[in-house]
N, C-alpha and C positions, 0 to 999 in steps of 0.2 A: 495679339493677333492682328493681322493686315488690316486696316482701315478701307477694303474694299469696297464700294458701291456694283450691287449685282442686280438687274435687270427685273422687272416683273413679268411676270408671262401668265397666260390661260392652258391649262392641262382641264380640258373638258370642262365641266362645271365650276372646277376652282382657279383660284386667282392663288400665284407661287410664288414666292422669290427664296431668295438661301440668302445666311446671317453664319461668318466665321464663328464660331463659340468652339473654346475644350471642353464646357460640361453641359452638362443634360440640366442640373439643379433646377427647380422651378421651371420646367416649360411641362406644361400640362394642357391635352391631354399625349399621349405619344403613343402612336399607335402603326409604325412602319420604321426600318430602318432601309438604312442604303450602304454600299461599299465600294467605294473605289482598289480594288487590289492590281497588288504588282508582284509581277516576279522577273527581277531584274530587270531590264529597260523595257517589259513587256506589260500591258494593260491584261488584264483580265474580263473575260465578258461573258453571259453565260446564254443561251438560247433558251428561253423559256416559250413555253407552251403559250399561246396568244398572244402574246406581246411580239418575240422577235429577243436579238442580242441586245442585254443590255448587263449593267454592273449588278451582282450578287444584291437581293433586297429581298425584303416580305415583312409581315408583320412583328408580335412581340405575343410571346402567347403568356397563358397567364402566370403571372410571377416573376415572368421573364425581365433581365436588367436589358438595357438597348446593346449593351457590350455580350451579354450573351446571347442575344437572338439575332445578331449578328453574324457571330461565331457557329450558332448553328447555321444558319442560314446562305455563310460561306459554303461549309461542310455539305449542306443541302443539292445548292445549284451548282455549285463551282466543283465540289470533290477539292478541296482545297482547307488546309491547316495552317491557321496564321501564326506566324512568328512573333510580328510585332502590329499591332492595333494602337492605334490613336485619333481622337474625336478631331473632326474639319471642325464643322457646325450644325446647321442645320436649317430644314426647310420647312418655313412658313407655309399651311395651307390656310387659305378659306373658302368655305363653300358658297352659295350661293345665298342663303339665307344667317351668314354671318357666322357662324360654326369653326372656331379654328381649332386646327393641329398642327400636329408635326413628327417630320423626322429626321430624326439626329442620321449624321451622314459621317462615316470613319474613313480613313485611308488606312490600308495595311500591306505587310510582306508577308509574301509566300512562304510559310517555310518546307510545305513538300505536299505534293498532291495522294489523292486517294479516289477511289472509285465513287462513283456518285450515284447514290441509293435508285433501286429498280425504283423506287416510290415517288421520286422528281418530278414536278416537273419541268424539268431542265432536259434539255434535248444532244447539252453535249458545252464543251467550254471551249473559248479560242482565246489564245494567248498573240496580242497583236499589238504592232508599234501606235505608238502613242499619236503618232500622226495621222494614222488609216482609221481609226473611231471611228470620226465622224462619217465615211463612208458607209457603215453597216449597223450601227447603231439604232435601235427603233424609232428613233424619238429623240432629235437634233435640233434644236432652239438655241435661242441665245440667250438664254439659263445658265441648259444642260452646258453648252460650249464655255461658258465662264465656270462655271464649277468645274468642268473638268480640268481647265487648264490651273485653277486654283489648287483643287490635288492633287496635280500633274509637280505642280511649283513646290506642293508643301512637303511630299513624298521625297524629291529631290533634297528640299530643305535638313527636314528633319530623320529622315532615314539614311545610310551609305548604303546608296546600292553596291551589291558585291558580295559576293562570302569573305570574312576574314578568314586565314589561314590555318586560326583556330578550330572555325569550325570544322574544318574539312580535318585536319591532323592530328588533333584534340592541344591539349593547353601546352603541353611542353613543343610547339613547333615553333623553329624559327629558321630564320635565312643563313645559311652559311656563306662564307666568303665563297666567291668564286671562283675557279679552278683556272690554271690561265688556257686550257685546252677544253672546259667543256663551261655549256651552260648554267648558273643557276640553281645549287641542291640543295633540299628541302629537308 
């Protein structure tokens, strides 16, 4: 993973920074996750009740893997079923009396929305270019602004944005030659 250097910052009482990692292994104790979601060249963001827009998050409840209280957690705020999930890193806390945690932080694809439980608190989801975040965002530091461009880059990296033509057609779809009078047939 990138050898990035990311910033420190104060979120209220605690002292923050984020550390690239694909696993969770050994970081104890974990008790919040985060999401970066996309659907297509769109950011995902969700309006929660006292905070404001921000990326799919909340805790781990009990038994819960960070991959599946995520996965709820998407489904929760966002109304959103991901396709494909994969671990960024994660974020260092510490408190003020020297207490650390963490939360492991994913990037994922959309694979298709759903209604988002009367029991949310999430007030509704917007689907917004990767450039305008920062404009509506709760909570805009120079953390959050390096992480996000980091799985702005890694999403790009590691995911194609797009549908394959499979999906849309199922597995026997392919491109025919084309016709010297029409467009393109599928």
């Amino acid at each position: 993973m990138a050898s990035v250097k990311f910033p420190t910052v104060r979120w209220h009482e605690k002292v923050v920074t984020f550390r690239p990692r694909r696993t969770w292994r050994g970081l104890q104790p974990v008790h919040a996750v985060l999401l970066f979601a996309f659907f297509g060249d769109r950011v995902v963001l969700s309006d929660i009740e006292g905070r404001g827009w921000s990326v799919p998050s909340g805790h781990l409840q009990e038994g819960e893997t960070p991959e599946q209280a995520i996965r709820r957690e998407a489904q929760e705020e966002a109304g959103i079923v991901l396709n494909k999930l994969e671990p960024l890193g994660v974020y260092l806390l510490q408190e003020a009396d020297g207490t650390r945690w963490y939360a492991p932080v994913f990037i994922g694809e959309v694979a298709h929305f759903m209604a988002i439980p009367d029991s949310s608190e999430s007030h509704g989801v917007l689907l917004i270019p990767p450039e305008d975040v920062q404009e509506v965002y709760h909570l805009w530091d120079p953390l959050i602004a390096q992480v996000f461009q980091f799985a702005l880059s890694q999403y790009r990296k590691r995911f194609r944005p797009g549908v394959p033509l499979r999906e849309i057609y199922g597995q026997f779809a392919r491109v025919q030659p084309m016709p010297e009078n029409d467009a393109m047939t599928l």
